[in-house]
Every structure is written in structure tokens, then in C-alpha cells.
C-alpha positions as CSV (number, residue, x, y, z in Angstrom):
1,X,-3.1,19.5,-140.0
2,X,-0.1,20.7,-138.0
3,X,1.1,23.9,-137.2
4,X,4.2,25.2,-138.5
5,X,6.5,26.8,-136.0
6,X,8.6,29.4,-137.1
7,X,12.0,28.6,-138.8
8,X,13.7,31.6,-137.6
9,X,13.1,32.6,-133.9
10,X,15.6,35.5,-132.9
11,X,16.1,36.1,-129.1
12,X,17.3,39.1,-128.4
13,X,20.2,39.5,-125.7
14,X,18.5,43.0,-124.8
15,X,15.0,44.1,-124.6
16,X,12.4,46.0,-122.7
17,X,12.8,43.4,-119.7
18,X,16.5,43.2,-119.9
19,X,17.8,46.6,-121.0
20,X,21.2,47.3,-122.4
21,X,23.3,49.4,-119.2
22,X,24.7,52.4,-121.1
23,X,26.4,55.3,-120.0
24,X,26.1,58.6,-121.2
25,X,29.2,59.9,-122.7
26,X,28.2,62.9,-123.9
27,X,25.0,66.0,-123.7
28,X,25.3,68.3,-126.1
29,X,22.5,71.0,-126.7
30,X,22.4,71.6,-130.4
31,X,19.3,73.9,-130.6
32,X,20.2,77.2,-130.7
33,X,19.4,80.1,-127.6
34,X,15.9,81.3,-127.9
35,X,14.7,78.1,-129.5
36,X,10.8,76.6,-128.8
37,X,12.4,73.5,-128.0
38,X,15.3,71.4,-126.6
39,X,17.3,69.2,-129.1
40,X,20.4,67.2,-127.5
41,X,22.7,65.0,-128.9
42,X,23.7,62.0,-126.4
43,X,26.0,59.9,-126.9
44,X,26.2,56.5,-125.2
45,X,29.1,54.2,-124.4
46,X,28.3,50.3,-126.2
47,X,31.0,47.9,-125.0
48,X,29.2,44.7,-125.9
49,X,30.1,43.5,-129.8
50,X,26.6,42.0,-130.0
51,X,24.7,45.2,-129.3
52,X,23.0,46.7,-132.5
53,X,20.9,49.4,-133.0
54,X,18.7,50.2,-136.5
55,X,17.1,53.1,-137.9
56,X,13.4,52.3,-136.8
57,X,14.5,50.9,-133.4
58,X,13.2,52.1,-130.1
59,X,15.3,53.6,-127.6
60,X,14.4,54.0,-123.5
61,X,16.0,55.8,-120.8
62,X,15.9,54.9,-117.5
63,X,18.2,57.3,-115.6
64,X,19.4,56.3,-112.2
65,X,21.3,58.5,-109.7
66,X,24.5,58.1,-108.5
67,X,24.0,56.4,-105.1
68,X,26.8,58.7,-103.5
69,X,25.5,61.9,-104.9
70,X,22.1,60.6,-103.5
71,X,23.0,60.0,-100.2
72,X,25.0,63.3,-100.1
73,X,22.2,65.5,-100.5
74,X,20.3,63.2,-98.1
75,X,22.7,64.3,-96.0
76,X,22.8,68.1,-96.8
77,X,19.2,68.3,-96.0
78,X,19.8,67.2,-92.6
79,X,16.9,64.0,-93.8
80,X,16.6,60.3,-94.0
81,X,16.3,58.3,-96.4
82,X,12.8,57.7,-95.6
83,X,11.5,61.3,-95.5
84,X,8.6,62.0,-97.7
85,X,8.2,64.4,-99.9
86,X,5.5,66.1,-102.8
87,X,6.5,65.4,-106.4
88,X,5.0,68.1,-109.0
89,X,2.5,65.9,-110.7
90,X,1.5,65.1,-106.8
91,X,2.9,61.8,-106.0
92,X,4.4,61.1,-102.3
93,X,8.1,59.2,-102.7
94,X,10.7,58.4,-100.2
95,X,14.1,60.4,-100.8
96,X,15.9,57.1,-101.8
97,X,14.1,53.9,-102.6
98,X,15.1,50.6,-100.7
């Protein structure tokens, strides 16, 4: 006997190791004042034709400051780049990472 490779392998241009670069285009809040909980409604900039996206599909975000921004408040707090500081959950980060 031989095995029987797949007929139909689909690679996909964008996954959990190569992640589609989207920016946010618009936050809206849509639950109402007073609410238990936070609803928003984002909406994301897709410039590539070959991008698709399916009821059932999984969606990750990965924000990522703006590097200027960053280095301004750096800047405002009179710190380097390398200064330590707490987190909440108790982790010990650099301001900006190399």
C-alpha cells in the first residue's frame, strides 16, 4: 500500500506566523453608558485582493505603538529606553524593546 497525499493542499498567504498588517480605521463603542461590558466596533483597513475573512474564522490583535509616540514619552519622563519598570500582573519590561 501507498499513501495518498492530499489532492487539495491550500497555503495560506496569512496565518498565525505571518499575520495580515492591518490598521485600525475606526473604534466605535456601541454599548451603551452604564453597560456591564464594553462592545466596540473596529474596523480595519484590507488593501490586499487576496485577503479573505469567513464567519468562523479567527481573528488576532497584536497592537504595536507608534515608535515616535513611544519615544516621546520616553522622553517626557526624563528615562531611557532601558529603564525598568512593574507591569500590573508583576512582570519587569524595558520602556521600549530593542
Amino acid at each position: 500500500m501507498v499513501p495518498v497525499k492530499p489532492v487539495n493542499t491550500v497555503t495560506e498567504k496569512y496565518h498565525r506566523h505571518h499575520p495580515y498588517p492591518a490598521r485600525v480605521m475606526a473604534n466605535r463603542l456601541l454599548s451603551g453608558e452604564g453597560s456591564d461590558k464594553e462592545t466596540r466596533q473596529l474596523i480595519f483597513s484590507v488593501d490586499d485582493a487576496e485577503f479573505s475573512y469567513q464567519a468562523g474564522d479567527a481573528l488576532g490583535v497584536w497592537p504595536q505603538n507608534s515608535e515616535p509616540l513611544v519615544d516621546a514619552v520616553i522622553l517626557a519622563l526624563q528615562a531611557g529606553p532601558d529603564t525598568l519598570v512593574n507591569t500590573e500582573r508583576g512582570a519587569v519590561l524595558r520602556l521600549k524593546r530593542r
